[in-house]
C-alpha positions in Angstrom: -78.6 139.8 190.6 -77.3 137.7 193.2 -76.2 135.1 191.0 -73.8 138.1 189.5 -72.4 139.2 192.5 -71.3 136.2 193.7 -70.0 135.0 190.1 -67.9 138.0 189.9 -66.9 138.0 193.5 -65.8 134.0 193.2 -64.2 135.5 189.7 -62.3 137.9 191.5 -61.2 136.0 194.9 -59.8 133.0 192.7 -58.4 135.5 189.8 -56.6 136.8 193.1 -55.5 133.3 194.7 -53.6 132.8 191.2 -51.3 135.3 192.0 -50.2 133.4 195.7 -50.1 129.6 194.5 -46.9 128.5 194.6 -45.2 125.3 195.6 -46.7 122.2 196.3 -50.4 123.3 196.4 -49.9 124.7 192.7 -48.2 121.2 191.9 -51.0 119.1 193.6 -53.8 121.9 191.4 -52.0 121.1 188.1 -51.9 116.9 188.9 -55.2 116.9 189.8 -56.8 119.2 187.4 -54.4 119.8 184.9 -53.9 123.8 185.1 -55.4 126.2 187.7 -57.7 127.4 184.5 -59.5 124.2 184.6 -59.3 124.1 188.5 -61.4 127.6 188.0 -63.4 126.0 185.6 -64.0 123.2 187.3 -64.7 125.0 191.0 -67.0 128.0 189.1 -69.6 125.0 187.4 -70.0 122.8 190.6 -70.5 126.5 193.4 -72.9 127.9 190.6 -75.0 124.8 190.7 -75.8 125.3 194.1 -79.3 126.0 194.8 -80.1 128.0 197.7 -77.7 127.7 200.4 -73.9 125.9 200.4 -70.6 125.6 200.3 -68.1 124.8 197.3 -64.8 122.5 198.9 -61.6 122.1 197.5 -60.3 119.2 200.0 -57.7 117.1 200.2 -59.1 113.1 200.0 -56.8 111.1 202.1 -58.2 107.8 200.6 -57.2 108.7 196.9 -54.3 110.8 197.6 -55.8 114.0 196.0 -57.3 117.1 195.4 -61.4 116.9 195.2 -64.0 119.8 194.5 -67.2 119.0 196.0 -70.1 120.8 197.5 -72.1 120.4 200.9 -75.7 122.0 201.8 -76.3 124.4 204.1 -73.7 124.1 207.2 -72.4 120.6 206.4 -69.0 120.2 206.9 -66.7 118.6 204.4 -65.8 116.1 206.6 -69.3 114.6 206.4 -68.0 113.4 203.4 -65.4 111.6 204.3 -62.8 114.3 203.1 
């Protein structure tokens, strides 16, 4: 039951950010991942394969010059990761 909650609240809160992305965030989402479907896509399969507790990123990689989705246990900051 949790699972669906928190599928149809991430469904909802990025179904809503579609509606405000606009200049060059929504240009660096469709470089990066080639629409903001498959940013969805993309963002829904790596948060749904967390197990237990965690956060889903989208962060800017300063190395690469680009968006990245990645995860992080618990309280981890992104930053741990380089990001």
């Amino acid at each position: 039951m949790l699972y669906f909650i928190l599928s149809v609240m991430l469904y909802c809160i990025l179904r809503a950010m579609l509606c405000f992305i606009v200049g060059d965030i929504k240009e660096l989402i469709d470089r990066d991942f080639s629409s903001f479907d498959k940013f969805r896509e993309l963002m829904s399969a790596k948060t749904v394969a967390i197990q237990g507790s965690g956060w889903g990123w989208l962060a800017w990689n300063p190395r690469h010059q680009r968006l990245r989705l990645t995860t992080c246990p618990n309280q981890d900051p992104v930053s741990m990761q380089g990001m």
